[in-house]
C-alpha positions as CSV (number, residue, x, y, z in Angstrom):
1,X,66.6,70.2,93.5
2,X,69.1,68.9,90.9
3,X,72.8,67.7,92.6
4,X,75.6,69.7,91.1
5,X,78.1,68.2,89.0
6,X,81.7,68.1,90.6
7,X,82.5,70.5,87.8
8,X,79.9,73.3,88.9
9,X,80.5,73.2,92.6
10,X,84.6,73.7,91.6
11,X,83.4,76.6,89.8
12,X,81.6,77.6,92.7
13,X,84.1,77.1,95.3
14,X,86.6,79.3,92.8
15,X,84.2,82.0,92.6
16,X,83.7,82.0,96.5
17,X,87.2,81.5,96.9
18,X,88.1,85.1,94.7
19,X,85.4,86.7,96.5
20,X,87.0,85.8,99.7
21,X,90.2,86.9,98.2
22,X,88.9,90.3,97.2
23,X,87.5,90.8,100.7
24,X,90.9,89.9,102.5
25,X,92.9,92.2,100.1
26,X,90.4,94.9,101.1
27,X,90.5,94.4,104.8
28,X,94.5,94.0,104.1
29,X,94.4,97.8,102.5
30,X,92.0,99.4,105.2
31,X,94.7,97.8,108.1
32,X,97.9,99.2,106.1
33,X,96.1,102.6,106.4
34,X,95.8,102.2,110.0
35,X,99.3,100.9,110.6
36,X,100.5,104.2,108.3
37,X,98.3,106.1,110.6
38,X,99.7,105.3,113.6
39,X,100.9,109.0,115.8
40,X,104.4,108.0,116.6
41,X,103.8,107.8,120.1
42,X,102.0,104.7,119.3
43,X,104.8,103.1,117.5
44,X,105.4,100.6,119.3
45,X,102.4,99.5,121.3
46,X,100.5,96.5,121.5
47,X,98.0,97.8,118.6
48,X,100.5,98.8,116.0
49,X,102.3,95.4,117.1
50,X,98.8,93.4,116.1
51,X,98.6,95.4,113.2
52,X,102.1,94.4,111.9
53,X,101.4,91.3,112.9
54,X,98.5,90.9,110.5
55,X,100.0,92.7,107.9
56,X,102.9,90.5,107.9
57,X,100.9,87.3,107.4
58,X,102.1,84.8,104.9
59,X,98.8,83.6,103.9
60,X,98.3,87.0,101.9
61,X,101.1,85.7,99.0
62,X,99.5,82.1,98.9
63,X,96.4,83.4,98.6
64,X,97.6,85.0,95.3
65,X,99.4,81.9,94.5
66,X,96.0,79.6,95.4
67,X,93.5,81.3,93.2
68,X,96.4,81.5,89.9
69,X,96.7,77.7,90.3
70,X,93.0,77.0,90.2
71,X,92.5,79.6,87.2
72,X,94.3,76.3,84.8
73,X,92.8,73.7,86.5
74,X,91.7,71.3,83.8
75,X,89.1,68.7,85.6
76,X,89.3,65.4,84.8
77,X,85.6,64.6,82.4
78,X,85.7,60.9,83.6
79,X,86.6,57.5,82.1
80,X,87.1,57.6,78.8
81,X,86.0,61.0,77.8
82,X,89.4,62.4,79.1
């Protein structure tokens, strides 16, 4: 079995790193339906606290922010062929 080039395992990691992405956003939808699902006596309990507190995680804007800046990545071709 061949070794990848640095260049075909980024492309790799980019492509598993949008799937990923895709599969968080869709978990982050099917949890905002919970939380709006929530009877009001529920408000405030421990579950709709854990689901706020998900919801509310910071890692869902970088996320966004991570897979723009990897869409320009230019690698570097090596000495002399850059």
């Amino acid at each position: 079995m061949a070794k990848l080039s640095r260049k075909q395992r980024f492309e790799n990691a980019r492509g598993k790193l949008s799937e990923a992405i895709c599969e968080l956003n869709d978990l982050k939808e099917e949890y905002q339906e919970c939380r709006d699902n929530v009877p009001e006596n529920l408000e405030n309990s421990p579950y709709a606290e854990k689901l706020d507190e998900f919801l509310n995680l910071s890692a869902f804007d970088d996320m966004e922010n991570a897979e723009g800046e990897l869409e320009g990545v230019e690698l570097p071709k090596g000495f002399g062929r850059d």
